[in-house]
Every structure is written in C-alpha cells, then in structure tokens.
N, C-alpha and C positions, 0 to 999 in steps of 0.2 A: 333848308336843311338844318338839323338841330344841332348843335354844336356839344362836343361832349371832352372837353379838356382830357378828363381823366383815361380817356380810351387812347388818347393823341400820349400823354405822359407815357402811357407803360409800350408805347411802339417806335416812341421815339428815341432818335441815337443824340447825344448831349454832343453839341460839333465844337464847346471848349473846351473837350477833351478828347474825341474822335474824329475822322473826317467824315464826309457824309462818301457814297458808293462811290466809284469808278465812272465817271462819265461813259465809258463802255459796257458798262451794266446793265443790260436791258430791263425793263418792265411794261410787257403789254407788246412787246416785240420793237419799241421804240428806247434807240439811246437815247442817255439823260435822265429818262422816267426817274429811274429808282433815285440816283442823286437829287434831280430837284423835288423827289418825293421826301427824303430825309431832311431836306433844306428847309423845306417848308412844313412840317413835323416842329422844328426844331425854333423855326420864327415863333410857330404858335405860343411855343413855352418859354421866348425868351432866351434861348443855346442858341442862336444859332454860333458864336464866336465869330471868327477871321468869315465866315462865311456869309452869302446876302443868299436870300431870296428873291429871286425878279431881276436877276444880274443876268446880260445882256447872252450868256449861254441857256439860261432857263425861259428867257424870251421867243430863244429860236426851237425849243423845244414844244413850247405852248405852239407857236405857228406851224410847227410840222406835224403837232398831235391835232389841231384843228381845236382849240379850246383855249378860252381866256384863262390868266395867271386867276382871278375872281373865284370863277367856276370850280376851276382846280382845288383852289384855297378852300373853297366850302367844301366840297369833298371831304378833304384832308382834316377840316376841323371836326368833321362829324365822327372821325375814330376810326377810319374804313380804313382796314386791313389792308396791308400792300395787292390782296389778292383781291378786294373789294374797288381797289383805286385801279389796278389792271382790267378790270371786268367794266366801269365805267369806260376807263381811255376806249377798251374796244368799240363801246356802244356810241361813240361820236361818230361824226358824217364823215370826218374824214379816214377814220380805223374801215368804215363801210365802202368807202370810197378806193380803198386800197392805198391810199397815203400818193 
C-alpha cells in the first residue's frame, strides 16, 4: 500500500499538544480503535509526545481487532480516513467472525 504522508499530516491530531481520543471511543465498533488510530497518525509524523505507539493497550486492541500493529500502520500511512480505517477493521476475519 502507497504511503502518502501528506493525507496522514492534514488528519492527524499533534499529541505534544493534544491527547489522542478517549480509550472509550469507538471506531469500527471496537474500543481503542480511534485512540490508537490517532497514536499512530501521529508516530507517522514524528507528534506523537508523552504518547507510544505499540504500547501494551494498542497491543490488546490489534489482538481483539484480529490484525498486526504492521497491517494497521500501513493502512494508516496511506492517508485512509478514519472512515476508510473503520471500513478495513470491519473487513478482517475477525470483525466477520463477530469478534
């Protein structure tokens, strides 16, 4: 998948000056989504601040969506819209599988 910084800049939240979502914020009907969506938005470009990527709650997220942090991250670099990274999570085996 093609990597597209510039689409990743203008969606992403700068987290040394914001927090990234609510751990209770769903995206794709899974918590976590949208937080380690922002996380790792945010690694791309170098923000991330006080905050990690691949930190041991973004771990248990990847194993409950059914998808490597990898997989995730290329997504994420290719600029996909919070509504384009929700519409992927569904289409894994485990969103098909009922979680």
């Amino acid at each position: 998948m093609k990597h597209d910084l510039d689409k990743v800049r203008r969606l992403a939240r700068d987290l040394r000056q914001n927090e990234p979502r609510p751990a209770h914020e769903e995206l794709a009907g899974l918590p976590m989504a949208a937080r380690t969506l922002d996380k790792c938005r945010a690694s791309l470009l170098g923000w991330e601040g006080d905050f990690r990527f691949g930190c041991p709650m973004d771990e248990a997220f990847f194993a409950d969506a059914g998808v490597t942090r990898e997989a995730f991250k290329d997504v994420v670099a290719s600029g996909a819209s919070d509504a384009e990274v929700a519409e992927w999570l569904k289409e894994q085996p485990a969103a098909r599988q009922g979680r």
